[in-house]
N, CA, C and O atoms as CSV, one atom per row, in Angstrom:
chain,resi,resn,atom,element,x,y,z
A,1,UNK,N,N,0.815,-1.203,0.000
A,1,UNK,CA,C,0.000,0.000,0.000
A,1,UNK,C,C,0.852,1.258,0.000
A,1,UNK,O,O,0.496,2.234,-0.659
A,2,UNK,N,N,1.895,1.262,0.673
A,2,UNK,CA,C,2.647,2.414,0.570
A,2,UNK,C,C,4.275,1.798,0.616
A,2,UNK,O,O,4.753,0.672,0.476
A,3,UNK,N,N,4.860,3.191,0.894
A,3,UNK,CA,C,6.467,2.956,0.737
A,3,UNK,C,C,7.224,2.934,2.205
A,3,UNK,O,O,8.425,2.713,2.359
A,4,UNK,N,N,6.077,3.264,3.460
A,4,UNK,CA,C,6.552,3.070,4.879
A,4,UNK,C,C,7.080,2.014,5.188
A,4,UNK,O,O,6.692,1.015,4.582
A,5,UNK,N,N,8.054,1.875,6.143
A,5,UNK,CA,C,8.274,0.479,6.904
A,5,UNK,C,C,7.476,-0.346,7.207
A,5,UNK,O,O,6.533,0.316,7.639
A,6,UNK,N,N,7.228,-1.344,7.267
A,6,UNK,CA,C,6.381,-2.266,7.900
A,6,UNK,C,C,6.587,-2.682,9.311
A,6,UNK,O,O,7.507,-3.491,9.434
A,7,UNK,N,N,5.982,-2.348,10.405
A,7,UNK,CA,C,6.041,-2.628,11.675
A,7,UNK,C,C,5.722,-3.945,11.882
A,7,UNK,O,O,5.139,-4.676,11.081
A,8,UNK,N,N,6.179,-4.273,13.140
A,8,UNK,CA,C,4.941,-5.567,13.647
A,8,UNK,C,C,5.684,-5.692,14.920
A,8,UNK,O,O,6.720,-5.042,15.068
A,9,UNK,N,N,5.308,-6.357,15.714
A,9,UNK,CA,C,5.721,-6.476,16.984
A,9,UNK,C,C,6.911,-7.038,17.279
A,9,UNK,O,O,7.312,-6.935,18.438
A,10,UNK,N,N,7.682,-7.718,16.333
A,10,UNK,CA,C,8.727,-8.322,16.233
A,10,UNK,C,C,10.130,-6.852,15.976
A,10,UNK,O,O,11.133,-6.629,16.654
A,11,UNK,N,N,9.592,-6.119,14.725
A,11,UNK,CA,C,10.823,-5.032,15.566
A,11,UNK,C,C,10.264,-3.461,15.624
A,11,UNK,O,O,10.694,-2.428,15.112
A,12,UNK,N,N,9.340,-3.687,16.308
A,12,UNK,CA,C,8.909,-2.224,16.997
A,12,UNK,C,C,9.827,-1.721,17.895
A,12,UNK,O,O,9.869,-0.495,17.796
A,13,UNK,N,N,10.598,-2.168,18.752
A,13,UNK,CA,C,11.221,-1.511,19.723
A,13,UNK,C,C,12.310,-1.096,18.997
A,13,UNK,O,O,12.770,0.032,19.171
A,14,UNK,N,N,12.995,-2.217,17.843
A,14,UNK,CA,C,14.290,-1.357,17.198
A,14,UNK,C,C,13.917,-0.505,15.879
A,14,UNK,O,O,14.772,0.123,15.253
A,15,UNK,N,N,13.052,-0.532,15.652
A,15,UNK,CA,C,12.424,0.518,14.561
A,15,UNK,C,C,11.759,1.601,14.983
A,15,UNK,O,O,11.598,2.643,14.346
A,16,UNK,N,N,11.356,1.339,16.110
A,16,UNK,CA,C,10.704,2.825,16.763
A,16,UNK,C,C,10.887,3.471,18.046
A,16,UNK,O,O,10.794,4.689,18.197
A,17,UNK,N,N,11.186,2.524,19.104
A,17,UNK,CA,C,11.741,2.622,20.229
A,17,UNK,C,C,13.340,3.433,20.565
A,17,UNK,O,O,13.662,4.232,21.444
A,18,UNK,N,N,14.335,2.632,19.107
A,18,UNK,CA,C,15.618,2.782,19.459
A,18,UNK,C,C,15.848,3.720,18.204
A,18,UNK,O,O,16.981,3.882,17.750
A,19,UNK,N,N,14.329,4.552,17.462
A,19,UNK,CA,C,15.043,5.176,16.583
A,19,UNK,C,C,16.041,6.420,16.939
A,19,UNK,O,O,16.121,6.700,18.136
A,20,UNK,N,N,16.702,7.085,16.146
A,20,UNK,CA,C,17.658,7.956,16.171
A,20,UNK,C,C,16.597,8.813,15.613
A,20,UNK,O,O,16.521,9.549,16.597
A,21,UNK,N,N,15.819,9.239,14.894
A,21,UNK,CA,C,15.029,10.104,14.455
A,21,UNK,C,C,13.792,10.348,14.443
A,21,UNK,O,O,14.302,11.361,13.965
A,22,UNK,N,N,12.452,10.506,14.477
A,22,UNK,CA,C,11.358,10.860,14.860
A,22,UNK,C,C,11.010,9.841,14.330
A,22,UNK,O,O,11.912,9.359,13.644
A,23,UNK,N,N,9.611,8.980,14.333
A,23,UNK,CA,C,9.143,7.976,13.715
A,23,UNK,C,C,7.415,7.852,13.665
A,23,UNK,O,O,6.889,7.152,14.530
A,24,UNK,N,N,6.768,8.363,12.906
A,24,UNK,CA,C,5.475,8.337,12.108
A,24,UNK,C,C,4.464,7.717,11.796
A,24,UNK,O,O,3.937,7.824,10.689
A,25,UNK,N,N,3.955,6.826,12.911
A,25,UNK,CA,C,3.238,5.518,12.756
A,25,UNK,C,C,1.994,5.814,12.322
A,25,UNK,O,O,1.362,6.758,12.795
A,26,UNK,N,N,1.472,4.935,11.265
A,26,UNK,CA,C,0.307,5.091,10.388
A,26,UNK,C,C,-0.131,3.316,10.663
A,26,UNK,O,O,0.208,2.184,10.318
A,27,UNK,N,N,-1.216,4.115,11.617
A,27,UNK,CA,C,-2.003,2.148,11.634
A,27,UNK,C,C,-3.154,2.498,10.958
A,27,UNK,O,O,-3.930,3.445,11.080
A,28,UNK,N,N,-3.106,1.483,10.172
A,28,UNK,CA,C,-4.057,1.499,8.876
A,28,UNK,C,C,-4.734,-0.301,8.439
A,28,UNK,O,O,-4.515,-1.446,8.834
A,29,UNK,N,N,-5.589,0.341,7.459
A,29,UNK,CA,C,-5.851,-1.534,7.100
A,29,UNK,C,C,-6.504,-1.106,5.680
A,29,UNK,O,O,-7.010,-0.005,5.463
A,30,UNK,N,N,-6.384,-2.365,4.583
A,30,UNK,CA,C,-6.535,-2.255,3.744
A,30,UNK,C,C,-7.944,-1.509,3.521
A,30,UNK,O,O,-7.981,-0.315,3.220
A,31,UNK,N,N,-9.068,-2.270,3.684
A,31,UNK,CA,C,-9.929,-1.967,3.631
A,31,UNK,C,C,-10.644,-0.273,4.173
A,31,UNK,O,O,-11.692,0.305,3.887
A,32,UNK,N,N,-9.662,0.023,4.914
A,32,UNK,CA,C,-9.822,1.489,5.593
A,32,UNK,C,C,-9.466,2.654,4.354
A,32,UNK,O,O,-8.311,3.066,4.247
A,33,UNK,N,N,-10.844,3.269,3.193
A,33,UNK,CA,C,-10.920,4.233,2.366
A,33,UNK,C,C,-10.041,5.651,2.732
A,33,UNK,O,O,-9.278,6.113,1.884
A,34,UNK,N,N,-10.174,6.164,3.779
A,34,UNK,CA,C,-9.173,7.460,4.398
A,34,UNK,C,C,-7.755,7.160,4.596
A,34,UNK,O,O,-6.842,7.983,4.530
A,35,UNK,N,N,-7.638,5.795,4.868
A,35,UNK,CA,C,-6.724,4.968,5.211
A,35,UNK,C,C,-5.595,5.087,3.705
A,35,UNK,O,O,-4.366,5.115,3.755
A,36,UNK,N,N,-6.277,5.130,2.707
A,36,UNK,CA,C,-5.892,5.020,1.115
A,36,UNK,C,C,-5.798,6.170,0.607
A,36,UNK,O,O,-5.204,6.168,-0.471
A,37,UNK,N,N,-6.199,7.282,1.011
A,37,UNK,CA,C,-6.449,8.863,1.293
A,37,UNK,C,C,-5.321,9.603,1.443
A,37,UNK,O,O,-4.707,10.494,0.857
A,38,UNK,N,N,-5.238,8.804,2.626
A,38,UNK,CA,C,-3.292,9.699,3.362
A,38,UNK,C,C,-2.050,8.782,2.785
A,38,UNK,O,O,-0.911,9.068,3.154
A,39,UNK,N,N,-2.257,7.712,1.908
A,39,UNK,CA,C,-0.910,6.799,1.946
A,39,UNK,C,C,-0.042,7.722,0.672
A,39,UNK,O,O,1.124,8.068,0.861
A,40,UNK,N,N,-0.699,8.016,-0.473
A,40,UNK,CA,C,0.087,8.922,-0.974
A,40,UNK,C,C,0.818,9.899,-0.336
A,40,UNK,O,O,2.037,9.869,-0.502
A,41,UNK,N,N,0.309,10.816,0.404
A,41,UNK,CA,C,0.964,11.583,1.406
A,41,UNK,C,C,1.816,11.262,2.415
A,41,UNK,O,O,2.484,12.061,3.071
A,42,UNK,N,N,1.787,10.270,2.511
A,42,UNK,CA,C,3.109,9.342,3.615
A,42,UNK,C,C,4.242,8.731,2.398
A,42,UNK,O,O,5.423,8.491,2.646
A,43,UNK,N,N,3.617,8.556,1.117
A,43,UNK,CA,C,5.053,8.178,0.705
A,43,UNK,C,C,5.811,9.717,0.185
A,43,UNK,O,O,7.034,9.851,0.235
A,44,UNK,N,N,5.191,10.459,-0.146
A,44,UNK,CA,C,5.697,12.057,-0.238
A,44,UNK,C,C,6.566,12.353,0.696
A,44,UNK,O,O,7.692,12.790,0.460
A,45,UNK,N,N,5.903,12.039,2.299
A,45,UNK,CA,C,6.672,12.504,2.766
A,45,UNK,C,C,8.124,11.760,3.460
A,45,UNK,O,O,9.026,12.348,4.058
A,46,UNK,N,N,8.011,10.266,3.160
A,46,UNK,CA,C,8.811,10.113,3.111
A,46,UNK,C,C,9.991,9.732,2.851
A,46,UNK,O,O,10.927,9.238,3.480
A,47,UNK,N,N,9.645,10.249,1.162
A,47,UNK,CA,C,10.718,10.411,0.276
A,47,UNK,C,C,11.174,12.223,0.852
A,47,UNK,O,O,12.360,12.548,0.792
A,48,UNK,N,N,10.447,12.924,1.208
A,48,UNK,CA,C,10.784,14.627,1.353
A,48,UNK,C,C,11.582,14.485,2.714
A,48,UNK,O,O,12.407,15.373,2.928
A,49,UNK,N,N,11.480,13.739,3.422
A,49,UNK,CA,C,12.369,14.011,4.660
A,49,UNK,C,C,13.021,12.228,4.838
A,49,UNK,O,O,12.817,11.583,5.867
A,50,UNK,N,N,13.514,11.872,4.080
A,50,UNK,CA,C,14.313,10.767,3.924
A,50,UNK,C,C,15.253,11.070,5.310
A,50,UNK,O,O,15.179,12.213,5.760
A,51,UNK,N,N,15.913,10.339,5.831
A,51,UNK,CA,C,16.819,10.529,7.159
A,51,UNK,C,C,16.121,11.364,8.158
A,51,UNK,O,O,16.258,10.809,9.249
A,52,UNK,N,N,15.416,12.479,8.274
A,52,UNK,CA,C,14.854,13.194,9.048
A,52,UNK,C,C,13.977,12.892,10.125
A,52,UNK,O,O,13.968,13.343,11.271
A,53,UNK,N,N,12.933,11.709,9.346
A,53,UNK,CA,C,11.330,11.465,10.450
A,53,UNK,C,C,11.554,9.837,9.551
A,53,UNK,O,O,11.953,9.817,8.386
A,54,UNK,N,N,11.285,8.820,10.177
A,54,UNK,CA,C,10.752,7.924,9.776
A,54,UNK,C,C,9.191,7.829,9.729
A,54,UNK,O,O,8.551,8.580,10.466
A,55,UNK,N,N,8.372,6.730,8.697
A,55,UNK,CA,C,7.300,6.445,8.278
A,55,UNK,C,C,7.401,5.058,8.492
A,55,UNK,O,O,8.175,4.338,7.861
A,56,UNK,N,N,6.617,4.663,9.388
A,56,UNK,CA,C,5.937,3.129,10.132
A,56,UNK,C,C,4.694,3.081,9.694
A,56,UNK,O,O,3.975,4.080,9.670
A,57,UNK,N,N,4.244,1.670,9.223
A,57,UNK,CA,C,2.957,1.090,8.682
A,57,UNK,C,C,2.582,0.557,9.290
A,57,UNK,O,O,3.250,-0.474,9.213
A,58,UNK,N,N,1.386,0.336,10.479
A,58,UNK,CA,C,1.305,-0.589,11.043
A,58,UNK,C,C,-0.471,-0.673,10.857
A,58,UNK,O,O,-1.381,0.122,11.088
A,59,UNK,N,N,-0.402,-2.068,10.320
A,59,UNK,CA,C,-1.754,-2.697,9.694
A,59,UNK,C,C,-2.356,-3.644,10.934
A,59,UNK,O,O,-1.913,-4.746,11.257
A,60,UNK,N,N,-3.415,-2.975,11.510
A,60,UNK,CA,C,-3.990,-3.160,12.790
A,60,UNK,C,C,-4.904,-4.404,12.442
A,60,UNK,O,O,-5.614,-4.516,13.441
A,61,UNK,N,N,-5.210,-5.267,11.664
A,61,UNK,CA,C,-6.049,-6.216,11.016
A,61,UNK,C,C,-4.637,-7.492,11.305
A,61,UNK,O,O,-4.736,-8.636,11.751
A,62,UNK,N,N,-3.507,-6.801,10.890
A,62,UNK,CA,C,-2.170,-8.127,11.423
A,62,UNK,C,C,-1.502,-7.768,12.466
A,62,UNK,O,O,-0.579,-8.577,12.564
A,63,UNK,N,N,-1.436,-6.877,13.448
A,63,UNK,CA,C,-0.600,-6.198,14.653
A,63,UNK,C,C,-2.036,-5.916,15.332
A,63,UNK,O,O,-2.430,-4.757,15.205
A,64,UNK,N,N,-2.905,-6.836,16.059
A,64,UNK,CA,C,-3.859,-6.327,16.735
A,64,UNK,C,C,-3.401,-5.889,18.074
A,64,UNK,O,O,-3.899,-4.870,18.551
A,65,UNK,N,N,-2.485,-6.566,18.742
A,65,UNK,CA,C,-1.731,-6.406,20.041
A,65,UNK,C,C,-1.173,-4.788,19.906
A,65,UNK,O,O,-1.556,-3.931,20.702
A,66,UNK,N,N,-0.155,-4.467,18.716
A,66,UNK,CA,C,0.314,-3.037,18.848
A,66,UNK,C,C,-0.983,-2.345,18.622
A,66,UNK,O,O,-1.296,-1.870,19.713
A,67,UNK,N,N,-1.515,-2.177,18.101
A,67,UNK,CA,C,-3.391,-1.438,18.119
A,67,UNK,C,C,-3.798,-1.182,19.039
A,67,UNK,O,O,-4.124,0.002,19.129
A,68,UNK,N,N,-4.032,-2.035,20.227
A,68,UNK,CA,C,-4.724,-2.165,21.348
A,68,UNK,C,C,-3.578,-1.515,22.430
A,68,UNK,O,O,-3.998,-0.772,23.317
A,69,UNK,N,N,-2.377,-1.759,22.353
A,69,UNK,CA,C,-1.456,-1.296,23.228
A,69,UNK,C,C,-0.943,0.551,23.249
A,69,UNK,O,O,-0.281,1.175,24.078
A,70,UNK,N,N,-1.541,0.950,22.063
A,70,UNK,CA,C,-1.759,2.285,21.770
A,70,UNK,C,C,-2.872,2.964,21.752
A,70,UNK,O,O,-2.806,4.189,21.642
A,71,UNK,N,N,-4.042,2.356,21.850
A,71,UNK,CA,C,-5.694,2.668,22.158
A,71,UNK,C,C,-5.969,3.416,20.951
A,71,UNK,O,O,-6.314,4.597,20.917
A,72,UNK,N,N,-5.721,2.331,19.559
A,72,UNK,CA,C,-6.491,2.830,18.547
A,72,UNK,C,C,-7.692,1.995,18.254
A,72,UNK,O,O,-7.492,0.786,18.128
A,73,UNK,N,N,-8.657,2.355,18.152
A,73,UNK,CA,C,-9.946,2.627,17.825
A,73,UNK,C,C,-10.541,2.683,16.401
A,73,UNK,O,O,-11.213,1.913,15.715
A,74,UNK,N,N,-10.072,3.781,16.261
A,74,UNK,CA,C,-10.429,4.756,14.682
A,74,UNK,C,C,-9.311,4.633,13.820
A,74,UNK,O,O,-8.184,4.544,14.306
A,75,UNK,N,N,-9.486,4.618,12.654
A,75,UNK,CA,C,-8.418,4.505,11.563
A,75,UNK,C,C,-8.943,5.371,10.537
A,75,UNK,O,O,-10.086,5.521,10.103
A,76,UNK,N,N,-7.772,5.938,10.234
A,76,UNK,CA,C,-6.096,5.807,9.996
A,76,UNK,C,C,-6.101,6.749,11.221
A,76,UNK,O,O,-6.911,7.655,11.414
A,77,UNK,N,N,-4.819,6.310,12.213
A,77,UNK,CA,C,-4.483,7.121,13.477
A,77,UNK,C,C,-3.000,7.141,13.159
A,77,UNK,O,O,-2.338,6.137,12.895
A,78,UNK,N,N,-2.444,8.664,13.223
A,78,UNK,CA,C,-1.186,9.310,13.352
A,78,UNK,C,C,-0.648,9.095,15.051
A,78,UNK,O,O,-1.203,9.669,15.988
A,79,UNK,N,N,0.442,8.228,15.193
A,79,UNK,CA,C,1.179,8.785,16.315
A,79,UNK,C,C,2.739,8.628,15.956
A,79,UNK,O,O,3.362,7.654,15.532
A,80,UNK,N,N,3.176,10.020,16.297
A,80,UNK,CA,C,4.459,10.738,16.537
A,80,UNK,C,C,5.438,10.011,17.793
A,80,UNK,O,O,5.114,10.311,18.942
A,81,UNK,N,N,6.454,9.199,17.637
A,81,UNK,CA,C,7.443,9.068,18.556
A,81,UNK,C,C,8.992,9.860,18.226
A,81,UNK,O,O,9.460,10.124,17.118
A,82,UNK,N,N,9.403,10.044,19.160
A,82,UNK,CA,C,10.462,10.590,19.749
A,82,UNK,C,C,11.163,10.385,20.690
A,82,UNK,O,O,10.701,10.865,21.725
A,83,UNK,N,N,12.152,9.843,20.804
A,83,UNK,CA,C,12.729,9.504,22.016
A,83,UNK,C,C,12.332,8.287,22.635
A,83,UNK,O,O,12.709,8.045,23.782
A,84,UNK,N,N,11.582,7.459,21.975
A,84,UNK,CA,C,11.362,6.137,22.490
A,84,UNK,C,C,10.046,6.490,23.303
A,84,UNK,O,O,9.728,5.933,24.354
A,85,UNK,N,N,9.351,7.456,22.696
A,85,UNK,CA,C,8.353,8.165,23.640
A,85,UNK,C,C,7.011,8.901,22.700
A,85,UNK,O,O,7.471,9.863,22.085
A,86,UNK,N,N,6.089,8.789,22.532
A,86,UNK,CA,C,5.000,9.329,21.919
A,86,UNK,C,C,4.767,10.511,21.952
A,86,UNK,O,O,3.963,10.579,22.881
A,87,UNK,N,N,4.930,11.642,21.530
A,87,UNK,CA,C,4.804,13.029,21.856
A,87,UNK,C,C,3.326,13.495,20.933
A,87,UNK,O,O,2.863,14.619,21.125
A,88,UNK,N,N,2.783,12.724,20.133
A,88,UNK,CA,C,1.759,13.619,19.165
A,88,UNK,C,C,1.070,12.192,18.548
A,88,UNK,O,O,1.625,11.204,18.068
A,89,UNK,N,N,-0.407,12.504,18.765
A,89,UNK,CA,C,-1.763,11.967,18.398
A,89,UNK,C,C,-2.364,12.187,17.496
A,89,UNK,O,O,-2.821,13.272,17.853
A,90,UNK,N,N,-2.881,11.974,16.267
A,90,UNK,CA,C,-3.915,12.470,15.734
A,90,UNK,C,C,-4.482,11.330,15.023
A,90,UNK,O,O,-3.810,10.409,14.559
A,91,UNK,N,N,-6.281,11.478,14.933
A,91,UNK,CA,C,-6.877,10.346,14.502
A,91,UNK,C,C,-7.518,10.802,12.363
A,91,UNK,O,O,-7.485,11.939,11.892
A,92,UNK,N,N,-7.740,10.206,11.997
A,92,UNK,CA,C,-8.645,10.798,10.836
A,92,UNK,C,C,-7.672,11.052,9.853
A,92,UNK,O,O,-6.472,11.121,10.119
A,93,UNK,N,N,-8.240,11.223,8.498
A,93,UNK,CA,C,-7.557,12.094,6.676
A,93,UNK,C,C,-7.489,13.289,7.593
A,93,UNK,O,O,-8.342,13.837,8.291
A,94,UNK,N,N,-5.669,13.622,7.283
A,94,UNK,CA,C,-5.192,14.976,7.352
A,94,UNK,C,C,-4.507,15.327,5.680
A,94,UNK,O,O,-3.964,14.566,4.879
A,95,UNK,N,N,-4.773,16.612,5.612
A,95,UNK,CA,C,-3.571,16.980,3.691
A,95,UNK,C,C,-2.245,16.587,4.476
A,95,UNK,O,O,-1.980,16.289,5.641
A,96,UNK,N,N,-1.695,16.697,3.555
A,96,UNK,CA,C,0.016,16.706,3.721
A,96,UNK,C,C,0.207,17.793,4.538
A,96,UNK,O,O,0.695,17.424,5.606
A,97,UNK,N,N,0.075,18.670,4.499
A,97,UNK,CA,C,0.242,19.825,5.140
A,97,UNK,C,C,-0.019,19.529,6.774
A,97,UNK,O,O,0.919,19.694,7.555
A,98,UNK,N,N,-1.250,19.113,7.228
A,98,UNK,CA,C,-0.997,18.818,8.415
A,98,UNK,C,C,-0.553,17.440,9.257
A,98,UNK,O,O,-0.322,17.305,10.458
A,99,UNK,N,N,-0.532,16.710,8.432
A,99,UNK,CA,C,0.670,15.386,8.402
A,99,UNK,C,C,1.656,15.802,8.943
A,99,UNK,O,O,2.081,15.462,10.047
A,100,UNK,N,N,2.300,16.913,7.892
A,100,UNK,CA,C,4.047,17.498,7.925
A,100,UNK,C,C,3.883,18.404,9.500
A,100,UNK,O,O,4.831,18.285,10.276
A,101,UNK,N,N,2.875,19.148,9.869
A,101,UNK,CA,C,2.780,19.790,11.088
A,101,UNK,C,C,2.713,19.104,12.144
A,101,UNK,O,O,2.468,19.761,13.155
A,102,UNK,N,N,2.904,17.501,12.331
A,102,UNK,CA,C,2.829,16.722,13.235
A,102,UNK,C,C,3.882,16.682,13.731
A,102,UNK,O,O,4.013,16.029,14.767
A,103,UNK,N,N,5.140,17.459,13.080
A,103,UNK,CA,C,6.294,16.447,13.163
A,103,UNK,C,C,7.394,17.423,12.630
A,103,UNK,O,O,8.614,17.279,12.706
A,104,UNK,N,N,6.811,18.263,12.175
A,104,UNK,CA,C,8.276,19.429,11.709
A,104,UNK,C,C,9.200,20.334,12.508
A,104,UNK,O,O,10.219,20.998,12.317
A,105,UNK,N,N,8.299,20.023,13.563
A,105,UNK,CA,C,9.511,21.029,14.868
A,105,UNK,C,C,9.835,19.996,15.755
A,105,UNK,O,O,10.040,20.255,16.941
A,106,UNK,N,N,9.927,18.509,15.188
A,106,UNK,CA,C,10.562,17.687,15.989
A,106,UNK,C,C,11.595,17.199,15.432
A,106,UNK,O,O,12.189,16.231,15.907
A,107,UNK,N,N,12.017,17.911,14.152
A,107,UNK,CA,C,13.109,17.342,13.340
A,107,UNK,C,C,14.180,18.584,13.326
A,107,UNK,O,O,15.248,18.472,12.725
């Protein structure tokens, strides 16, 4: 579906936990229409900030455990880590524009 990493519980902690750079988790599922909405805009952005912010895929239909361990609900849900630490939430289709505002004064 897109050009993000693929998460799963197997290396979440060294893909997002131990990143060196901000990291962008998009839990999504195929079937989720908004979900298909923002994926263009996640591979934009992260081809536009390559090294800067990472982009994580995490498909809540095969990672139900990481889903539930983050209290998503609603899809497509934006959360922002940093530091091995969650700093920024957002649920729902955002433009690129406020995608990129999730995350630009953390880079």
């Amino acid at each position: 579906m897109s050009v993000g990493l693929q998460i799963t519980a197997s290396n979440f902690h060294s893909e997002v936990i131990d990143s060196s750079v901000p990291v962008l988790l998009d839990f999504w599922a195929e079937w989720c229409p908004p979900c298909k909405m923002i994926a263009p805009h996640l591979d934009h952005i992260a081809a536009e900030y390559a090294g800067k912010v990472k982009i994580g895929k995490i498909n809540v239909d095969e990672e139900n455990d990481l889903a539930s361990k983050h209290g998503v609900v609603s899809i497509p849900t934006l959360i922002i880590y940093k530091g091995g630490s969650i700093v920024r939430e957002s649920v729902g289709a955002l433009p690129k524009s406020g995608i990129e505002n999730l995350f630009k004064d953390l880079i």
